[in-house]
N, C-alpha and C positions, 0 to 999 in steps of 0.2 A: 240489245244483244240478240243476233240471229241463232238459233239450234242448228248446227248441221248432222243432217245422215246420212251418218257412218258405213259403208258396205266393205263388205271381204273382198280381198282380190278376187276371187272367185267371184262374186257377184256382179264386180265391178267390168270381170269378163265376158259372162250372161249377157249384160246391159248391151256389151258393144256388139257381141253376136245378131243380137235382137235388133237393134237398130241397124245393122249391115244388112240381115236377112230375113229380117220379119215382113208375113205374115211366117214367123218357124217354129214346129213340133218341139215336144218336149224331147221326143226322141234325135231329133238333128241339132239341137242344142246339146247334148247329151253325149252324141258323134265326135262334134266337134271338139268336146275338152276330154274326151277318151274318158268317160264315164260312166255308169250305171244310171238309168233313171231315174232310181230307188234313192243313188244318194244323190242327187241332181233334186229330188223333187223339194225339200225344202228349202230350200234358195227360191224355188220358184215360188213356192209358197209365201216367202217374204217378202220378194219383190213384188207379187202382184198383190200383198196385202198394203204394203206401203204408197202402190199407187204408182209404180215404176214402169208397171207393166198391168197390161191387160190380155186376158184372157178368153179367146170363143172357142166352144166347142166342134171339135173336126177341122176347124180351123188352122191354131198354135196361138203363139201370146205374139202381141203386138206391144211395142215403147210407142208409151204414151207421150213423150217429148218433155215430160218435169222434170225440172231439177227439185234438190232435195228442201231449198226455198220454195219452189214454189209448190211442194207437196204439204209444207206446215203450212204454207198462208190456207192453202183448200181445206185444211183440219180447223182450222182458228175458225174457220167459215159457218161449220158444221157444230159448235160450242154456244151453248148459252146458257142465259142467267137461271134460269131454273136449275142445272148440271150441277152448280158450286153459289148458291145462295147460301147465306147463313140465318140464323136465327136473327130477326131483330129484336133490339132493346127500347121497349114501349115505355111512355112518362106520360101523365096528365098533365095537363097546361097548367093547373094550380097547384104544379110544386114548386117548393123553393129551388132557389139555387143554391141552397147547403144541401137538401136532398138531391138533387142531380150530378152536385158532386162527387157523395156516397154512393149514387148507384151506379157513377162510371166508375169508380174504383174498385167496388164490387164486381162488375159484371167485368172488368177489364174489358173494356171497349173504348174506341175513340169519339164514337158520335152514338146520341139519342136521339128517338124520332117521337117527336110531340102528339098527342091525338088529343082529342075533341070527348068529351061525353057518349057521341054516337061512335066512339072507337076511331075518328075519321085523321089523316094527316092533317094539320094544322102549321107543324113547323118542323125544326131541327137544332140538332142542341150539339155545337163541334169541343174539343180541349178548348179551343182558343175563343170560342164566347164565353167559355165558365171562368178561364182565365182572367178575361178582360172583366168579367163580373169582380172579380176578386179583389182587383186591386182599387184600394182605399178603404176607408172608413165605414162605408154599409154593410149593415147588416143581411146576412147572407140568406138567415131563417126567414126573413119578410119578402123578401123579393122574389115574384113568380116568374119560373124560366119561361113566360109568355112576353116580358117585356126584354129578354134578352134575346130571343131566339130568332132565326130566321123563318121570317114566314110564307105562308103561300099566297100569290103566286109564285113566290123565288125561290123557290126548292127545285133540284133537278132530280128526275125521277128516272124510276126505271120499273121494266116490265118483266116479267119470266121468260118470256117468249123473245126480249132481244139478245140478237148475238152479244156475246162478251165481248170482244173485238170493240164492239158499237161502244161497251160500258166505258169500257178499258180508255177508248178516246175522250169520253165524258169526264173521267175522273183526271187526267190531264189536264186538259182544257181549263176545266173550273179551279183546278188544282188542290182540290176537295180528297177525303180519305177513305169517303162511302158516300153510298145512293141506296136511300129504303126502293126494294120492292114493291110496289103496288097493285093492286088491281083496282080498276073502275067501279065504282058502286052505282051510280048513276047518280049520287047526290056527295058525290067526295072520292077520296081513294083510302081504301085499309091498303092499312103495310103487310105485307105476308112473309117479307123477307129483308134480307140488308147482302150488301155486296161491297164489299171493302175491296182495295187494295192486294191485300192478304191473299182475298178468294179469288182473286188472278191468278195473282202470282204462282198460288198452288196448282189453277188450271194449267196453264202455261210449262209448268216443271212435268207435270202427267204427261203432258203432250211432249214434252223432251226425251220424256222416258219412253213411249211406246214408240219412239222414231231412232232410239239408237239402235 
């Protein structure tokens, strides 16, 4: 689903003046729709905050040539995983898979991130391996989620500093419902974060909302 931005006929008139006669004043846009500058100037203010137009001084505002697709794709550009991480949800490798159970249902989360003694990522614990644990005969309290879990090197990760965009394709692809945050240690990665799904989709609706 594309966001489209929405402008007022008024603004949608600005735009065409701009592109007919730009490099043009605030004042000869202002001329032309038999207007005051005073109420003229927030329109201009929102179009050149949105990236429709540009701005030099002494100059006048120049159309920048976006449309309002390709004004989101430039914001989606400027977004990343540090903006909308969430908290992760840490487990040692010597718990059960009854205990991993309880702490997904606790924490209401879909995936756990496994560590190490030295606090280090080791693995990942999703519904559908605790699931898959579940069904039969074994006993849940003996079995450590280190023989269920996925481990590394097959975890796919993710950094603070990547775009969301980037995440957002990762979590597709693999068709997975989170990526722990990590940073490098130089002898492993700690998790600092987790980035779901969710924590898109919420970036994503923000970015909808400051384009209508």
């Amino acid at each position: 689903m594309v966001f489209k931005i929405e402008l007022s006929k008024r603004q949608e008139h600005i735009l065409q003046i701009v592109k007919d006669n730009g490099p043009i004043t605030g004042e000869h846009i202002a001329e032309q729709l038999h207007l005051t500058r005073a109420t003229l100037r927030p329109d201009l203010a929102i179009l050149t905050m949105a990236g429709f137009l540009d701005a030099r001084p002494r100059v006048g505002y120049f159309y920048t040539g976006k449309s309002g697709t390709q004004l989101l794709t430039d914001n989606l550009k400027n977004i990343y995983v540090k903006d909308y991480q969430s908290i992760p949800v840490v487990v040692g490798e010597g718990i059960s898979v009854y205990d991993a159970i309880v702490m997904m249902f606790l924490e209401d989360v879909g995936t756990l991130f496994v560590v190490d003694k030295n606090s280090l990522l080791v693995g990942v614990l999703s519904r559908k391996d605790l699931l898959r644990a579940s069904i039969g005969k074994q006993e849940l309290t003996t079995i450590p989620v280190n023989i269920i879990m996925t481990r590394m090197p097959n975890i796919t990760m993710c950094m603070k500093e990547d775009l969301l965009i980037d995440v957002a394709r990762k979590l597709i692809e693999k068709q997975i419902d989170a990526l722990p945050v990590v940073k490098e240690t130089g002898i492993g990665y700690e998790v600092i974060g987790r980035l779901t799904k969710t924590n898109i989709t919420k970036a994503f609706l923000a970015l909808a909302d400051e384009s209508i």
